[in-house]
C-alpha positions as CSV (number, residue, x, y, z in Angstrom):
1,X,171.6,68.8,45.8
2,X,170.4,67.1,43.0
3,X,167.2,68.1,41.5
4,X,163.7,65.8,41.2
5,X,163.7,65.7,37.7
6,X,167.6,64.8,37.8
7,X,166.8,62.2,40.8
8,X,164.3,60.8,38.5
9,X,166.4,60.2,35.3
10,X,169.0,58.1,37.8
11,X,166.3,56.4,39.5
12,X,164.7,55.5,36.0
13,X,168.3,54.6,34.5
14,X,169.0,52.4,37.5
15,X,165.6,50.3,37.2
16,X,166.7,50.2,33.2
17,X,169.6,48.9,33.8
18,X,168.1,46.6,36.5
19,X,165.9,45.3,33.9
20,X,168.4,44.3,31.4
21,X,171.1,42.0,33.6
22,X,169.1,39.2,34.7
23,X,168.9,38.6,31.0
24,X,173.0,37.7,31.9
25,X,173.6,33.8,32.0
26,X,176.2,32.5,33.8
27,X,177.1,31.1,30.2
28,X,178.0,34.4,28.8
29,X,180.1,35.5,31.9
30,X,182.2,33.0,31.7
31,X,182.6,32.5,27.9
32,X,183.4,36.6,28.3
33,X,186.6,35.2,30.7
34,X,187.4,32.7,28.3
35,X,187.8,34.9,25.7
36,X,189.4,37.6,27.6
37,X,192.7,35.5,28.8
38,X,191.9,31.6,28.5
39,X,193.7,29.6,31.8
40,X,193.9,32.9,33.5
41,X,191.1,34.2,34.4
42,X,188.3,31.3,34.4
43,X,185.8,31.6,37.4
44,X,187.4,28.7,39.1
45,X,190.7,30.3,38.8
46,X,191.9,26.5,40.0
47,X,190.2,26.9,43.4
48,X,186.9,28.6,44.5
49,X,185.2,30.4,42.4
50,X,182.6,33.7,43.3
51,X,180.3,32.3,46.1
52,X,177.6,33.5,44.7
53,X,178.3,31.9,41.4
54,X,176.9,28.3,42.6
55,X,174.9,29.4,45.7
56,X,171.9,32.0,46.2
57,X,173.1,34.3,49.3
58,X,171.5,35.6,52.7
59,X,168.0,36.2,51.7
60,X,168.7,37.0,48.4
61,X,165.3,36.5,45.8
62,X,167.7,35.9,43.3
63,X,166.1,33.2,40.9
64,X,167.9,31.4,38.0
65,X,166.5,29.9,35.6
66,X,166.7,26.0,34.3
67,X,165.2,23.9,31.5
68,X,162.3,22.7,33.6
69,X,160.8,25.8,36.0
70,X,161.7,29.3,34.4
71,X,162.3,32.0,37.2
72,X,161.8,29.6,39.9
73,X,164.2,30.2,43.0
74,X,166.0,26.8,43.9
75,X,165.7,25.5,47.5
76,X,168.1,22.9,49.1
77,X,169.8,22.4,51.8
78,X,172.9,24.3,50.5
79,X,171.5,27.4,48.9
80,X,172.6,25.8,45.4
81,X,171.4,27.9,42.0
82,X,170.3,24.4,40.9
83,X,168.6,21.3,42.1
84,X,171.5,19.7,43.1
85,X,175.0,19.8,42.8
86,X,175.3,18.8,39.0
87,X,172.6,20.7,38.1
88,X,174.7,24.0,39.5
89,X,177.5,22.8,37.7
90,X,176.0,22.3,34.0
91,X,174.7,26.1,34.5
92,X,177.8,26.8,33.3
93,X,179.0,23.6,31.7
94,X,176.6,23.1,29.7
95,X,175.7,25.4,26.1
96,X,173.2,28.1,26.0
97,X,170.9,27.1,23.3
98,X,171.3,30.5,22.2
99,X,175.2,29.8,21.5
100,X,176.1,27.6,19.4
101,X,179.7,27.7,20.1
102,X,181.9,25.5,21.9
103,X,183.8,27.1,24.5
104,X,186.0,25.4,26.4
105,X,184.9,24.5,29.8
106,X,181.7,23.3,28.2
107,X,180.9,19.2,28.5
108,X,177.7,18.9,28.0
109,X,175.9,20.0,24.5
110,X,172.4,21.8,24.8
111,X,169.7,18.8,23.8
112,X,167.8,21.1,21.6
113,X,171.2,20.6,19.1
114,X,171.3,17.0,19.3
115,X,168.5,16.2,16.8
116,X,168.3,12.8,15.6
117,X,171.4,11.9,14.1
118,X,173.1,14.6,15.0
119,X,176.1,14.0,17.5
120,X,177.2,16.2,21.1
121,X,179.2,18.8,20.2
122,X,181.8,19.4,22.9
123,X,185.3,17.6,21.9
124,X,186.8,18.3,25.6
125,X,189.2,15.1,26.5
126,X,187.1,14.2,28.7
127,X,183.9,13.8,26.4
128,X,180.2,15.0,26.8
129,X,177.8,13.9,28.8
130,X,175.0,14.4,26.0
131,X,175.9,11.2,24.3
132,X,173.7,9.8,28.0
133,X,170.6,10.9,26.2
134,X,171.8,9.2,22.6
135,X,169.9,5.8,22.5
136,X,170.2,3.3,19.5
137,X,168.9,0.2,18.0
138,X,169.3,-2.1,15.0
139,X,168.9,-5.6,14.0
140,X,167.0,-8.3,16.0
141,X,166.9,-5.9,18.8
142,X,170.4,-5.0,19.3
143,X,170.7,-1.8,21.6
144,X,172.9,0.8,22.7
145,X,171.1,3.0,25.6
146,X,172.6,6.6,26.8
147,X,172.9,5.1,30.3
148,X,175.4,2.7,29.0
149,X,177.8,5.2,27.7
150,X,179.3,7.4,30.5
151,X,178.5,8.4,33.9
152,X,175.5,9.0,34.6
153,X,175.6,12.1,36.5
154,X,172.3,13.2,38.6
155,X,171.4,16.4,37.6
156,X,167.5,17.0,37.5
157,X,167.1,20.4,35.7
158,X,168.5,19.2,32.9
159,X,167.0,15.6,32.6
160,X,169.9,13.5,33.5
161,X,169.4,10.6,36.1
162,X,171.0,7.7,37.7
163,X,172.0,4.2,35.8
164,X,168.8,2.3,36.3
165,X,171.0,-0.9,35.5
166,X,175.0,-0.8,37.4
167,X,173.5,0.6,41.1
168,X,176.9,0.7,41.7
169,X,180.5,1.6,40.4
170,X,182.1,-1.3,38.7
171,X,184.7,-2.4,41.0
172,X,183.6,-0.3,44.0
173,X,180.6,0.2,46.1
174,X,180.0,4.1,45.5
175,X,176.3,4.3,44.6
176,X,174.8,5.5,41.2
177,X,172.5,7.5,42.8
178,X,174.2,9.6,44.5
179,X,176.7,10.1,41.0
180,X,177.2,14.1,40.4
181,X,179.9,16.4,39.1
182,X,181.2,16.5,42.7
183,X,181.7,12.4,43.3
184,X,185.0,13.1,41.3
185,X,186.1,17.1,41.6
186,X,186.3,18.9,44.7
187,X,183.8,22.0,44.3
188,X,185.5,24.2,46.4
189,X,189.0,23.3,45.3
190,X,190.6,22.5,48.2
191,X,193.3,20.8,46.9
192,X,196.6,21.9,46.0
193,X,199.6,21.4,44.6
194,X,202.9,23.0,46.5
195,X,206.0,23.7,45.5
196,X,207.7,20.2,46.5
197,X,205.1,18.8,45.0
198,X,203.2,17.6,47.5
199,X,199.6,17.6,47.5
200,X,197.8,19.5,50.4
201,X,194.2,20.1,51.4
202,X,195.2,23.3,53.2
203,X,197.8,25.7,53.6
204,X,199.4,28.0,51.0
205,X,195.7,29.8,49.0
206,X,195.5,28.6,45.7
207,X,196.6,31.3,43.1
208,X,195.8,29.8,39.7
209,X,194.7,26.5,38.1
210,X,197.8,23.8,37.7
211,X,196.0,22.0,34.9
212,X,197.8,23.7,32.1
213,X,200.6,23.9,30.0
214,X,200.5,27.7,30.9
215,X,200.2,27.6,34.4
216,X,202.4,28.8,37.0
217,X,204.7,26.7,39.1
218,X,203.4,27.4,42.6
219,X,206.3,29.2,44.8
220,X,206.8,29.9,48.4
221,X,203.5,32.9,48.0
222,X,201.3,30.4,46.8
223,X,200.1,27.1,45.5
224,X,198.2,25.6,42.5
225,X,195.2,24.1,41.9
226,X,195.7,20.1,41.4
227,X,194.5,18.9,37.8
228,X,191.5,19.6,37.2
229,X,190.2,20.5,40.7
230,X,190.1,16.2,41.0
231,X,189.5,15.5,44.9
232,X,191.8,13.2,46.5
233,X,193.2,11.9,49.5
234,X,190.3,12.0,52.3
235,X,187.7,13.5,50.6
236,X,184.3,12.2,51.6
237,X,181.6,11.3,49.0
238,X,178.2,9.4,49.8
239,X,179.7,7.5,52.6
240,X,183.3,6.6,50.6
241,X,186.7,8.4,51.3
242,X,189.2,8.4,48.7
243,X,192.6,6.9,49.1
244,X,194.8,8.2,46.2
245,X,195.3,11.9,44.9
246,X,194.4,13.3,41.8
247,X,197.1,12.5,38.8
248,X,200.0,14.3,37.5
249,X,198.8,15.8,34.3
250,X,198.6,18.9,31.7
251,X,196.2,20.1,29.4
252,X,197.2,22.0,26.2
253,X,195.0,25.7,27.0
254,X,192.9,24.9,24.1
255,X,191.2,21.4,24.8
256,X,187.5,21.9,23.7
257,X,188.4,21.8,20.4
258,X,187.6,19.4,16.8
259,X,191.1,16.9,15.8
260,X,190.2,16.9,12.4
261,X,194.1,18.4,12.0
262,X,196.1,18.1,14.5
263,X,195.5,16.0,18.1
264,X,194.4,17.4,21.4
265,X,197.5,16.0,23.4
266,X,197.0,16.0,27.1
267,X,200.1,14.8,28.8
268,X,199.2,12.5,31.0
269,X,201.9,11.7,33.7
270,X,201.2,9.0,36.0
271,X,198.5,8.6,38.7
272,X,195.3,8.7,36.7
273,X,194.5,4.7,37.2
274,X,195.2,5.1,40.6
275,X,193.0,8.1,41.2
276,X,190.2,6.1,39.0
277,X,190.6,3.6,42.0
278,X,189.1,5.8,44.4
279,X,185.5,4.7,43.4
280,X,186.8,1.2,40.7
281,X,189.3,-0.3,43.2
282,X,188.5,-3.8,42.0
283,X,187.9,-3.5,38.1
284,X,191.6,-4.1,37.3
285,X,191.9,-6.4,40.6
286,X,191.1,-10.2,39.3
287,X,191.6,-11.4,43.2
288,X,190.9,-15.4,43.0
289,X,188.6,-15.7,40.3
290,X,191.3,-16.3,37.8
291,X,189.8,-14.1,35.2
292,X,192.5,-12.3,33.5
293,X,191.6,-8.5,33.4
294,X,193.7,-5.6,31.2
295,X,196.3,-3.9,33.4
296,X,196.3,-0.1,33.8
297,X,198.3,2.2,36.6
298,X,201.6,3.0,37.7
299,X,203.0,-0.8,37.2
300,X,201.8,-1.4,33.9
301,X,204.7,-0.7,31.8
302,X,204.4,-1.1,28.3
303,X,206.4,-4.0,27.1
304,X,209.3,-3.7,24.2
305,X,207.1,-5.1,22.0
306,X,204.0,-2.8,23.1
307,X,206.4,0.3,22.2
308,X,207.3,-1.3,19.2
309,X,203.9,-2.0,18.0
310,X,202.5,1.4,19.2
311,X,205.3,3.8,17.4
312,X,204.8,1.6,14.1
313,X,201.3,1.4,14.0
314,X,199.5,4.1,11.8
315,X,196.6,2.3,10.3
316,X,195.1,-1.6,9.8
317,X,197.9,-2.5,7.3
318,X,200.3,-0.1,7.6
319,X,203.2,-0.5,10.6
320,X,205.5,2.3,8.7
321,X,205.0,4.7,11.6
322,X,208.4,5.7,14.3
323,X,208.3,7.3,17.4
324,X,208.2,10.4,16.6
325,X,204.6,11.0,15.0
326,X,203.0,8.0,16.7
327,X,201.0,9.3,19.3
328,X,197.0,9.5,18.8
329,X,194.6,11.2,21.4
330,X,192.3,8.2,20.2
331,X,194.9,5.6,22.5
332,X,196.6,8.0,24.8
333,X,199.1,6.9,27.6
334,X,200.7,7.7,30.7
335,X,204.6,8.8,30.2
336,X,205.6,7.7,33.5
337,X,206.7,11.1,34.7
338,X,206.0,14.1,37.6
339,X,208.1,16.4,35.5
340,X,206.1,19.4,35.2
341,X,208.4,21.2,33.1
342,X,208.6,17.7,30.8
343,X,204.7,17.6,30.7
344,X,203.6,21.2,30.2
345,X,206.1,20.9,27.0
346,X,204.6,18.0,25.7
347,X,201.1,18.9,26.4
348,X,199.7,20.7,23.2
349,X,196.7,21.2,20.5
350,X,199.3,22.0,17.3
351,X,201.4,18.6,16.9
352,X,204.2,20.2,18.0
353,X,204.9,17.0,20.1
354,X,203.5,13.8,18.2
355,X,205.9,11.4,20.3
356,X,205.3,7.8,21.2
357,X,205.7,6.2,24.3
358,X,208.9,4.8,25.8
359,X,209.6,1.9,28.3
360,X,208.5,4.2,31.0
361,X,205.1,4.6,29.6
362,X,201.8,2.5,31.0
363,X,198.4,1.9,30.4
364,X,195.9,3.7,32.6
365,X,192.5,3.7,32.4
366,X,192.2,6.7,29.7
367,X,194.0,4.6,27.4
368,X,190.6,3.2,26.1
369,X,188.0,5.3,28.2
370,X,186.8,8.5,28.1
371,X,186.7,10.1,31.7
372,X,182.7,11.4,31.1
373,X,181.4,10.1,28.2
374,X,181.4,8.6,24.9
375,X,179.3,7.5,21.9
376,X,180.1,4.2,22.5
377,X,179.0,1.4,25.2
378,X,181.2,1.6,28.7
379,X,182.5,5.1,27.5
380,X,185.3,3.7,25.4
381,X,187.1,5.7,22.5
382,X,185.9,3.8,19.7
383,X,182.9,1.0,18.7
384,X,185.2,-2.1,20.7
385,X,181.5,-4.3,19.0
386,X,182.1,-4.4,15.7
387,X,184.7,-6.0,13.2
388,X,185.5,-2.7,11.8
389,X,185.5,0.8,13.1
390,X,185.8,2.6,9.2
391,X,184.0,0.5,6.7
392,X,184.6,0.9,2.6
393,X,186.7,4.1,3.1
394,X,183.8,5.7,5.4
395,X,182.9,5.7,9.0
396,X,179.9,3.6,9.2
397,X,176.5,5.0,9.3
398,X,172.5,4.4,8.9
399,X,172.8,7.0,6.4
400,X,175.4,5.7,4.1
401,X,174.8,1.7,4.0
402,X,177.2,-0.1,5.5
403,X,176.1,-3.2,7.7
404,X,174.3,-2.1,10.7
405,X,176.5,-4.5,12.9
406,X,179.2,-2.0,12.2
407,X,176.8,1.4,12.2
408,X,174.8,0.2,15.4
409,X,172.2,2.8,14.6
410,X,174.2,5.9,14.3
411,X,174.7,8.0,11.8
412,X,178.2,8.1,10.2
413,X,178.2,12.2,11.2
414,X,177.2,10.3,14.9
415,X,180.5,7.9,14.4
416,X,183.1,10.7,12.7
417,X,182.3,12.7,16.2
418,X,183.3,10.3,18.2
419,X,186.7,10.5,16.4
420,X,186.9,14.2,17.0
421,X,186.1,15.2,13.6
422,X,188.9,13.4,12.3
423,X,188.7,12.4,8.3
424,X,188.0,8.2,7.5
425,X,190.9,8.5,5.6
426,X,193.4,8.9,8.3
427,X,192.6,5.0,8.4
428,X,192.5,2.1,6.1
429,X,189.6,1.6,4.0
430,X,188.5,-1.3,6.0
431,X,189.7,-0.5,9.6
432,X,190.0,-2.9,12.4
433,X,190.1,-1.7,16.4
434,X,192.2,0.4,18.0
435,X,193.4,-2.3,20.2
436,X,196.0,-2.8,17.4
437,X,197.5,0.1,18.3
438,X,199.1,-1.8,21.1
439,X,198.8,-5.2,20.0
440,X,199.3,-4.7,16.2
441,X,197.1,-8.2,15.8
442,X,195.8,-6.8,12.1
C-alpha cells in the first residue's frame, strides 16, 4: 500500500499534469501527425476521424476555446466543439496565431497575420478562405469585397458569414446561408472508393485517405477514402441531394506549399465539373437564352488547336514552349483519365512531370477557379479585370505605382500571392491574361 505522502505526490502530479493539457490545441495535434508521417496518419485518416475531435461527449464539461468567447462550452444540437459545422472544422483548419507555419491541411490564415496589405498565407490548391475578409477599392469607387471572392462559408466563431449579395449558388438553388465546410465534404467520410472502382457509401471500412499520390490501392480488406472526403451521390444538404460523385483525382503529399520553384501539380482526372454540378447544375447550361457560356466537364475536349496553343504558350509573346514543360498549376486541366496508377505518377510538388495536355484533356471548372477562394473577384486564378496581370516587369501594386486599374487596391506582395509566390519574371514584362494560355490571342 502506498503511503499518504506517496498518494499525495501522484495526486499532485496528476492535477499538474491536468493543468498543462488544456493548453493543447487541436492545431498542435494534428500539425504533430503531420509531421510524424504526412498522408498516413492525419486525424481524418480518409474517413472519420476521433469522435471526440469535432464533438463534446456524454456530459463531458469539456470547453474549447474560439476567437469570440474564451472557455465557453459550445451548445448545438449536435454536441459540435464550435458554433456550427464550419466553425468545428476551422479549429483545425485554420492557423494558430501562435504558429506561423503553414501546415498542410491548413485553409484558412489566422486574421491577426493578414494586416493591411499583407496577403493569406496558405498556398493549398484549393486556396484560402482569408482572402473573404480582403476588401479593396480604387478609382471612382471601383470595389472588390471579400464576399465576392470565394465561398462564403458560415462559420461564426471566426467571423465568416453568408454572401449578403448571390442568396443562392450560381446555377443552382442551394442557399448561401446555409454554405459550410460540410455543403461540399462529407464529415464523417462515408464515401469510398473500392477496389473496382466503384464508389460506395457503405461497405468495405475506409483504411486510409485515396487523395494521394502515396496512398494505397484499396484491396479486398478495405477501401479508400474518395478525394478529398467530397460527398457525392445522395448526400443530402439544406434540402439538395447530390447527383454526381466526387472526381477522380491525386494530390502530390506536399500541397500546402509556395510555387515560387516548382508547381504544385494535382492530377486531375475527370469528374471535377460534374461534381461542381451538384450545387452549379446550370452555370455551364445556356438552355434557350442563346448566351454562349465557356464549356467545362467530361465532354469538353480541348481542341487541336487548344493543345497546340496550351503546350506553346510560356508567356505574352513567347509560344516557344512543347509539351513537355507546359503545364502551369495557374490553368490546370483534366487529363481525361481514371488511371490511378497514371495519376498518382503524374501528381507531384518537384516538376518531375511538367506535361501538357493531350486530345483527351478538358476544361473543368478548376481550369480558372479556385475550389475555396482566391484574391480575385468569382474566385478565379488571376485578376480576369484588367489589361495586364504583370505590369513593367512587376506584379502590380498600390505600393509600387502601376495604374490602379491593374493593382485594384492590392499590394503587389497581395497580387505575387495570388500566384503562389511565383517571381514576375516567369512572365513578360507587360503580361496579358491567362486565358492565352488556351487561346494564345496575345
Amino acid at each position: 500500500m502506498l503511503s499518504l505522502n506517496k498518494r499525495l505526490l501522484i495526486a499532485i502530479s496528476v492535477l499538474a499534469v491536468s493543468a498543462i493539457l488544456p493548453l493543447l490545441t487541436e492545431n498542435d495535434c494534428h500539425a504533430a501527425l503531420d509531421k510524424a508521417a504526412p498522408g498516413t496518419k492525419l486525424f481524418h485518416k480518409g474517413g472519420t476521424g476521433e469522435c471526440e475531435g469535432c464533438h463534446l461527449m456524454h456530459n463531458s464539461e469539456e470547453v474549447w476555446e474560439d476567437n469570440n468567447d474564451v472557455g465557453r462550452p459550445k451548445k448545438n444540437a449536435h454536441r459540435l466543439k464550435g458554433s456550427d459545422p464550419s466553425s468545428t472544422c476551422l479549429n483545425c483548419h485554420q492557423n494558430s496565431i501562435n504558429n506561423p507555419f503553414m501546415e498542410q491541411h491548413q485553409i484558412s490564415t489566422n486574421p491577426a497575420q493578414m494586416a493591411q496589405g499583407m496577403p493569406p498565407r496558405q498556398l493549398s490548391p484549393g486556396g484560402d478562405f482569408g482572402w473573404l475578409k480582403k476588401n479593396y477599392s480604387w478609382g471612382n469607387n471601383e470595389k472588390s469585397s471579400g464576399e465576392r471572392h470565394g465561398h462564403n462559408i458560415v462559420a461564426a466563431d471566426f467571423n465568416y458569414t453568408a454572401d449578403t449579395t448571390i442568396m443562392n449558388a450560381p446555377g443552382g438553388a442551394y442557399p448561401a446561408s446555409g454554405l459550410s465546410c460540410t455543403s461540399c465534404h462529407d464529415p464523417h467520410g462515408n464515401y469510398r472508393r473500392l477496389m473496382d472502382g466503384s464508389i460506395a457509401r457503405e461497405g468495405l471500412p475506409v483504411v486510409a485517405s485515396g487523395s494521394y499520390a502515396d496512398s494505397p490501392e484499396p484491396d479486398q480488406k478495405g477501401a479508400v477514402s474518395v478525394y478529398r472526403m467530397l460527398a457525392g451521390k445522395g448526400y443530402t444538404s439544406e434540402g439538395r441531394q447530390f447527383t454526381s460523385d466526387p472526381p477522380a483525382a491525386v494530390a502530390p503529399v506536399s500541397y500546402n506549399r509556395s510555387e515560387s520553384t516548382s508547381d504544385t501539380r494535382v492530377a486531375y482526372g475527370s469528374g471535377m465539373s460534374e461534381w461542381c454540378g451538384n450545387c452549379h447544375a446550370g452555370i455551364h447550361n445556356d438552355g434557350n437564352s442563346g448566351v454562349r457560356l465557356h464549356p467545362a466537364g467530361n465532354s469538353a475536349k480541348l481542341s487541336a488547336e487548344t493543345v497546340t496553343n496550351y503546350n506553346a504558350y510560356i508567356a505574352s509573346g513567347n509560344l516557344n514552349g512543347n509539351s513537355s514543360t507546359a503545364f502551369t498549376s495557374m490553368v490546370p486541366f483534366e487529363m481525361g483519365s481514371n488511371d490511378r496508377i497514371k495519376l498518382k505518377m503524374t501528381a507531384n510538388s518537384i516538376g518531375s512531370d511538367r506535361s501538357g495536355p493531350s486530345m483527351e484533356a478538358n476544361v473543368m471548372c478548376l481550369t480558372c477557379h479556385r475550389a475555396h477562394a482566391s484574391g480575385w473577384d468569382s474566385m478565379t486564378r488571376w485578376n480576369m479585370q484588367g489589361e495586364f496581370i504583370v505590369y513593367n516587369g512587376r506584379y502590380p501594386g498600390v505600393d509600387n505605382g502601376a495604374p490602379e486599374r491593374f493593382a485594384q487596391g492590392r499590394s503587389s506582395a497581395e497580387v505575387q500571392k495570388t500566384f503562389y509566390d511565383r517571381p514576375a519574371k516567369l512572365y513578360a514584362s507587360y503580361q496579358r491574361s491567362l486565358c492565352n494560355k488556351c487561346h494564345a490571342k496575345d
